[in-house]
N, C-alpha and C positions, 0 to 999 in steps of 0.2 A: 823748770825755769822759774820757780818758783811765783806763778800766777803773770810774770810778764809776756803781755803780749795774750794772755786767754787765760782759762783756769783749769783749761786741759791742753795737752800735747797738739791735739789738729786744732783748738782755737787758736792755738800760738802761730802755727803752721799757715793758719788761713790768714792771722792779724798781723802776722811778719815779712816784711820784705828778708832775702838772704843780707843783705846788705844791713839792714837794722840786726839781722841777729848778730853779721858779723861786729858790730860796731858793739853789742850789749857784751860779746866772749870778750870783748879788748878791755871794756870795764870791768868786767866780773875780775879778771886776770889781775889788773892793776888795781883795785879796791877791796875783793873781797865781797862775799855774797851781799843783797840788802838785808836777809834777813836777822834779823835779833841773835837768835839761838846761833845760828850757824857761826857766825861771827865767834860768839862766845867760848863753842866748841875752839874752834879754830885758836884764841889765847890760851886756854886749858891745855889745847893739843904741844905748845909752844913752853909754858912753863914748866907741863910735866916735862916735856924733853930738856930743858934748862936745868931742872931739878936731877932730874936721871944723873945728866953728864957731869954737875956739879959734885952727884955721892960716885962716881969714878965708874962707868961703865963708859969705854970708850968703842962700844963696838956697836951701840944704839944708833942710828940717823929718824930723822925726824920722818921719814918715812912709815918708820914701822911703827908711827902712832896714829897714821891715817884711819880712819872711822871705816871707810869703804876702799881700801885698799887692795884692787884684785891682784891677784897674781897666776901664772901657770903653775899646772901642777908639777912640772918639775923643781919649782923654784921653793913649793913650800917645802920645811922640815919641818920630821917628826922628834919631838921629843926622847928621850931612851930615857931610863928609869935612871940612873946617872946623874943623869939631868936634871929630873926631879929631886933626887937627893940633894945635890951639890944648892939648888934652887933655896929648898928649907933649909940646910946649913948657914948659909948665907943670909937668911931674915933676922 
């Protein structure tokens, strides 16, 4: 939570009501982190996808520029050598 509320996980725990955190998840949600970098990240993550869709990849979403983006293991793909060809052909 980036030091809100404590500057570890149980400070925060011990220094928060549920109610204050729910209240900090409804601003984080509508503003965006406090902090600097994050923020930053977050435009980078937006103009690259702006950039992407502008040179004609329409099968990108702005998802798959996520920094921490977990997924299951069904859901990732593996590359085939193809794919890496067709990859460098295309630069």
């Amino acid at each position: 939570m980036n030091g809100i509320g404590g500057n570890t996980i149980e400070e925060a725990k011990s220094n928060m009501t549920m109610n204050e955190f729910q209240q900090w998840c409804v601003y984080r949600n509508t503003y965006g982190p406090i902090d600097g970098t994050s923020k930053l990240c977050e435009y980078i993550k937006h103009l690259t996808f702006v950039t992407i869709k502008i040179a004609g990849d329409k099968k990108i979403g702005i998802e798959d520029l996520e920094l921490f983006n977990q997924k299951d293991e069904s859901e990732k793909e593996v590359a085939t050598t193809a794919d890496i060809v067709n990859f460098f052909k295309n630069l």
